[in-house]
N, C-alpha and C positions, 0 to 999 in steps of 0.2 A: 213717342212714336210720331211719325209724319202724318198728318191728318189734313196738311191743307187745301188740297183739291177739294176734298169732302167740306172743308170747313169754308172755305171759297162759295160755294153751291148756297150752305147753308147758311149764311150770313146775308146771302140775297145781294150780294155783289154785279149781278149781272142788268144791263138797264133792260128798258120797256123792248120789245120782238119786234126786228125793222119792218119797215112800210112794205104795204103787197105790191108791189111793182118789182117786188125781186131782189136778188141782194147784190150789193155791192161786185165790183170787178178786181176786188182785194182784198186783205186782211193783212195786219197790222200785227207781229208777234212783238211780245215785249217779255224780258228775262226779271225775275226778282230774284234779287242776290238772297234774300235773308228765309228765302219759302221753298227753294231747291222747284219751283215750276216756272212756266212758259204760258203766260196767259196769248190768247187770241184773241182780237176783237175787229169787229168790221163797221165801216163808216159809211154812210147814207146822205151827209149831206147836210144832216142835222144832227144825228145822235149816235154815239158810237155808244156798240154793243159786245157783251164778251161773249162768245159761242162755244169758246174751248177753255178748261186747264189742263196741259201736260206735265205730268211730275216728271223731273229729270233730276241726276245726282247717284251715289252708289253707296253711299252710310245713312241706313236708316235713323240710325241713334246723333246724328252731326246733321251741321248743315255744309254743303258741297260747296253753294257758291257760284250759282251762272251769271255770269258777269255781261255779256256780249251776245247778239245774236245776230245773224245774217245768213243772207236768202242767196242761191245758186243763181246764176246769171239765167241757166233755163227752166228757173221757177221749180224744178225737180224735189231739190235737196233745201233744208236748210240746218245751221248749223252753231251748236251753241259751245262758249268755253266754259269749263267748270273747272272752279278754280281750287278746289281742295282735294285731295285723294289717298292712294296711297303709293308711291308717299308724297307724286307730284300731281297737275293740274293733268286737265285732258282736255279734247278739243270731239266734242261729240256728230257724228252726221246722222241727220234725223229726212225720213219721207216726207216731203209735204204729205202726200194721200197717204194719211191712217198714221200722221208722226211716230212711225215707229222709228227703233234704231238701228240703222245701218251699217253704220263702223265708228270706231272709235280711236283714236290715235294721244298716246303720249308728249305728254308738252313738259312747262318745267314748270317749277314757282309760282302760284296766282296768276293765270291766263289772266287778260285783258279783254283787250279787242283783235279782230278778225279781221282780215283782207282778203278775196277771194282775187285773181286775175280775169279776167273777162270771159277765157274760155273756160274757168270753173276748173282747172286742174291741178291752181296751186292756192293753198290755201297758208297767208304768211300773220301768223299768231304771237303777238308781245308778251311777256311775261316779265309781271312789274314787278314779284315776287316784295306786297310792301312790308312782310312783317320780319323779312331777312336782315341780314346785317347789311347797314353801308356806310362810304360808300361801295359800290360792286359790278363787276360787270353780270349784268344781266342778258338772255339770248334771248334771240327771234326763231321760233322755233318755225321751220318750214317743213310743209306736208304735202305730200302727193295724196289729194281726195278720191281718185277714184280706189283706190285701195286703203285711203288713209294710212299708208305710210312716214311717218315722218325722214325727212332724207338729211335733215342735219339740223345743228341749234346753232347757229351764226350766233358770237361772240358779239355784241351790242354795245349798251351802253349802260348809263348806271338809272336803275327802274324806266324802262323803255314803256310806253301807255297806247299809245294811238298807234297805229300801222294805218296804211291806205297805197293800192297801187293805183298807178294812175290811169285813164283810159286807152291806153295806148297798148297795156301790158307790158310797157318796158323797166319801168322804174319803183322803187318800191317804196315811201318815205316814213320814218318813223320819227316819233317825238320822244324824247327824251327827258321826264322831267326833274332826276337829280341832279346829271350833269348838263344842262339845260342846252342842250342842243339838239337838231334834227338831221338825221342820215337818210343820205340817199344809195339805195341797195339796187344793182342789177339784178335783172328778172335773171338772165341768162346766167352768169358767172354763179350768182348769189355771194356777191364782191360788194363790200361798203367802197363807193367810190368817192364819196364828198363826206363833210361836216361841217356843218354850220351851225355857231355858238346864235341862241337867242337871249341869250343873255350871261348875267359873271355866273351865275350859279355856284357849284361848291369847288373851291381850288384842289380841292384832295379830288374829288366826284373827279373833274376834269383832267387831273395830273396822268389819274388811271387811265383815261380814253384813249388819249396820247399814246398809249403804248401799244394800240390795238394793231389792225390791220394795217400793212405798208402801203398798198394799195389806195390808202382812203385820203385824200385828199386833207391837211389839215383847216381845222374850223375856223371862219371869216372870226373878225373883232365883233366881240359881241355888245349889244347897246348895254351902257353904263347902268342896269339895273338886272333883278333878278325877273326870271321871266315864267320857270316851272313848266317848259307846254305839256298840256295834257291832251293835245291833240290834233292835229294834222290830216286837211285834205286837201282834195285835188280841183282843179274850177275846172267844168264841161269840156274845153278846149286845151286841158294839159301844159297851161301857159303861167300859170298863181297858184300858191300854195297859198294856204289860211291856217294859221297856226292860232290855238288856243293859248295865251297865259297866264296859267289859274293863279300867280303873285303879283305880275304884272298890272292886271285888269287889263289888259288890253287885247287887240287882234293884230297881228302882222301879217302883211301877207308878203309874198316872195315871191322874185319871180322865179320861175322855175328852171329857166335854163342859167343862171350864174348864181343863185340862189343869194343874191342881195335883198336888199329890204328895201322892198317900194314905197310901202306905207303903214305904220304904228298907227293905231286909233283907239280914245278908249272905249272899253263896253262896260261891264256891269262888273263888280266884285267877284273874285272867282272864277272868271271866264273858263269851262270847261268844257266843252264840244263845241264847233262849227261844222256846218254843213252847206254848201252852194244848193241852191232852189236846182231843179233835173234840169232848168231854162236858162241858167246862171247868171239870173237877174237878181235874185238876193241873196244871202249868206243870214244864216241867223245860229247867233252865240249864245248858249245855255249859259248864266251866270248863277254859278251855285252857291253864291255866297249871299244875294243879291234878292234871290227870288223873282228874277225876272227870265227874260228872252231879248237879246238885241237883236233888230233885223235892222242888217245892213244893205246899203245899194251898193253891189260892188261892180259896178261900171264908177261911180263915185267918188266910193269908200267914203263913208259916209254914214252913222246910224241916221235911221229914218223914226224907227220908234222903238221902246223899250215897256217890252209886255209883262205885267206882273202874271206869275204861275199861281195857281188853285195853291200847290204847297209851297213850301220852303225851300226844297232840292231841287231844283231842274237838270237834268241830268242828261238825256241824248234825241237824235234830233232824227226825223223821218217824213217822207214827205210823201203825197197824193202822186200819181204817176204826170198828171195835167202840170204840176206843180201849184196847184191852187190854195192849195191845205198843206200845214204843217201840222206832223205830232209828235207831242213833246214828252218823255217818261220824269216823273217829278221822285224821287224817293221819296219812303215812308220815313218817318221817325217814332220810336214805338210802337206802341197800341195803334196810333192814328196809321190810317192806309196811304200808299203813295196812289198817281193818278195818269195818265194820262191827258193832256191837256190839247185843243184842237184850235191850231191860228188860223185865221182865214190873211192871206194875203192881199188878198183886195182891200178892205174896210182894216187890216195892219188889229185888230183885235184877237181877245179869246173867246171862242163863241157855243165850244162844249166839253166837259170835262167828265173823265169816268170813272171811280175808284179801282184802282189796283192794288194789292196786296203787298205787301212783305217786300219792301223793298225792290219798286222796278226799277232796273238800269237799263241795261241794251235796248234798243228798240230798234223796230227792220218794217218796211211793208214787203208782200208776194202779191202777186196778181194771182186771182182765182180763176183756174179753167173754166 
């Protein structure tokens, strides 16, 4: 039986009650894949606190598997993927006030990560489906949120991981990390119009892609090594793309309107998440092989320092709304708890760390009313 919200409480997981001056103008949700919850925590400045656990998932006797979380542009809604079901993944919408659930929408194979559009009415969700055959075309399943409708599963690529649209709401980019390249997806059409190899990846993975959409532009020469992205976003101004390469070790970014490669740089072992600072003065890469965090200058490109994590796993990346703070979800391995880990950008250290349970992935901040 699921016990671990109860057993979260009872293990004394939660830190010291923040300072009387009030709390925080946010909260920080973070998904554990392996505990089927949604922990909460809020940040002070010095100590981050957990305030909430939400059990999410639909087989008491299994574990579901939330992978992904992310917050509604109007703070309203937020929303998590669960990657097990029956007999596929699903894509949950949950209230901020009183996290209840809202709706719920069908997706395919192991949901990943989320991408909302700016005005919050398309929600475009990857599906890496890893423990399927491949190579395979796997889809991007897209959903209309306010009914949660899904409207179609675009035919992709082979284990698609990162989605991200860009601030614009035009464009939609996903990483691809069998057949080792990133598509660029129309808001409008829901048309793959480009491809771009980041690297040889698998010649079978790749023969299949080829035969996708006509539409899609075929994939630039990819650089002479394998690259795997696990992940794909967008810089403030809609102009560079940062692509994770969790074989590569490295970061590339692109630029976004010919999508060539500006600049390769290395990071840390297992590069898996990038995220630009909300000021798009840094970029910092989870390196989960590595046990670090690279924080890059990306007016530069350039690491500036490389942060060892509390654990082993560093896993996905969030940031204060100032852009002051970064926070970092680290997975558990076993018995040992994953964490939450808090950068201060100024002084480029780790200055506080919280335990988190059962495997955290996803991580998102909301601003609190």
């Amino acid at each position: 039986m699921r016990l671990f919200p109860a057993a979260a409480v009872a293990l004394g997981l939660a830190v010291p009650v923040l300072p009387s001056q009030g709390p925080p103008s946010y909260r920080l949700y973070v998904a554990s894949e392996s505990g089927d919850i949604v922990t909460q925590l809020t940040w002070d400045g010095t100590a981050l606190a957990t305030v909430k656990v939400v059990p999410v998932g639909v087989m008491p006797a299994d574990i579901d598997g939330p992978h992904n979380v992310t917050v509604a542009p109007d703070g309203k809604y937020w929303y998590v993927t669960i990657a097990h079901g029956t007999p596929f993944g699903s894509l949950w919408k949950m209230a901020v006030h009183g996290d209840t659930v809202v709706g719920k929408a069908a997706v395919e194979m192991f949901p990943t990560t989320i991408s909302l559009t700016p005005d919050g009415t398309l929600a475009f969700v990857a599906n890496s489906d890893f423990h399927g055959d491949h190579p395979r075309v796997n889809v991007l399943t897209i959903v209309y949120t306010p009914t949660m409708t899904p409207l179609t599963n675009l035919p992709a690529c082979d284990m698609p991981h990162g989605v991200k649209v860009n601030h614009a709401g035009t464009l939609v980019y996903v990483s691809c990390m069998n057949s080792d390249e990133i598509l660029e997806i129309d808001r409008q059409s829901f048309r793959i119009q480009r491809r771009h190899k980041t690297g040889e990846g698998s010649a079978q993975a790749m023969a299949g892609m080829h035969s996708g959409p006509a539409s899609a532009a075929p994939a630039a020469t990819a650089p002479g090594h394998d690259c795997s992205p696990t992940f794909v976003s967008v810089s403030p101004d809609d102009r560079r793309l940062y692509v994770a390469c969790n074989h590569g070790n490295t970061l590339q970014v692109l630029d976004a309107a010919t999508l060539q490669l500006v600049k390769e740089l290395p990071v840390g072992a297992g590069a898996y998440n990038v995220e630009p600072s909300p000021d798009g003065r840094w970029l910092i890469v989870t390196n989960k092989k590595a046990q670090s965090v690279s924080v890059v200058d990306a007016q530069a490109l350039g690491e500036v320092a490389r942060i060892p994590t509390s654990k082993k796993l560093p896993h996905g990346v969030a940031y204060a709304p100032d852009g002051r703070w970064a926070f970092i979800s680290v997975e558990s391995i076993g018995t040992d708890p994953g964490a939450v880990d808090v950068i201060d950008l100024v002084t480029r250290a780790r200055v506080a760390s919280v335990a988190v349970p059962l495997q955290p992935t996803g991580i998102t901040m909301v601003r609190e009313r």
